[in-house]
N, C-alpha and C positions, 0 to 999 in steps of 0.2 A: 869226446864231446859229451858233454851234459845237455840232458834231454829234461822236459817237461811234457806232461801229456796233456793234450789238449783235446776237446770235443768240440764237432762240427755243429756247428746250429741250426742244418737242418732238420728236417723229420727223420732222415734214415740214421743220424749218431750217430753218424762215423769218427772214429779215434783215432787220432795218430801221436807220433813221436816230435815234439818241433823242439831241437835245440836250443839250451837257454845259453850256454857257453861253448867255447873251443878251449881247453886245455892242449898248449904246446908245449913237447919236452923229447917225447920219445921219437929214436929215428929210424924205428920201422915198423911191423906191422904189430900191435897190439893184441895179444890173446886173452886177455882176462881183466875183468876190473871185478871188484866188492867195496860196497859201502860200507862206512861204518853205522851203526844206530845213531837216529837224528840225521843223517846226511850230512853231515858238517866234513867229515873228510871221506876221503875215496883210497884203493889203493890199485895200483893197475899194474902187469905182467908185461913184455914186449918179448921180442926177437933182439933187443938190441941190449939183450942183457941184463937189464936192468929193472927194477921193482920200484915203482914210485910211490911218493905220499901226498896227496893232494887236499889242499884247504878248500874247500867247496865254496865257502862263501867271498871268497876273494877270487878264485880263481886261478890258482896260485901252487905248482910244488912246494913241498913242504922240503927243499936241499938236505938240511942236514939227516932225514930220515931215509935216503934212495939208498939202497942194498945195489950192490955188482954182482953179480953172479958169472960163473966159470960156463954155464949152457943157456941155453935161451929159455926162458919161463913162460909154462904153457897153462900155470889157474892159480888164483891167489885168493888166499880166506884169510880173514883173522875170526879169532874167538876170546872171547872174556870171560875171564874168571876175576870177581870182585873188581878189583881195582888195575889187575893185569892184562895188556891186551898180549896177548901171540899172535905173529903173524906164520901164514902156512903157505912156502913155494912151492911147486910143483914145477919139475926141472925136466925138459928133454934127454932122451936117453943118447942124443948125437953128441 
């Protein structure tokens, strides 16, 4: 789920998290998301094997970009160099 943070209007500013989206795909419990710069895509970890790629502004997996993995994926980064993005799993040792 994608969040937006929103502030309370009264005097004490209270902050909270109110989702702007539901992204569905994964079918179990989720361990890790990272954005990329700009927000425009996300990429998220699960239990159920799998490393997604998600379009932000649609709302939408990005299919041809979902990675399988042989363990369950417990944190996910990418990093860029120029014009290359690498993406970084972090695999259960089960």
């Amino acid at each position: 789920m994608a969040s937006t943070l929103t502030q309370s209007t009264t005097a004490n500013t209270t902050m909270f998290l109110a989702p702007a989206m539901t992204l569905r795909g994964h079918e179990d419990q989720i361990r890790s998301i990272s954005y990329f710069p700009k927000g425009k895509r996300m990429i998220s970890g699960s239990d159920d094997l799998t490393a997604r790629q998600w379009d932000m502004q649609v709302g939408k997996e990005i299919p041809k970009l979902r990675d399988v993995c042989k363990r369950q994926i417990r944190a996910v980064h990418q990093a860029f160099d120029q014009s290359i993005t690498r993406l970084y799993l972090t695999l259960s040792d089960i």
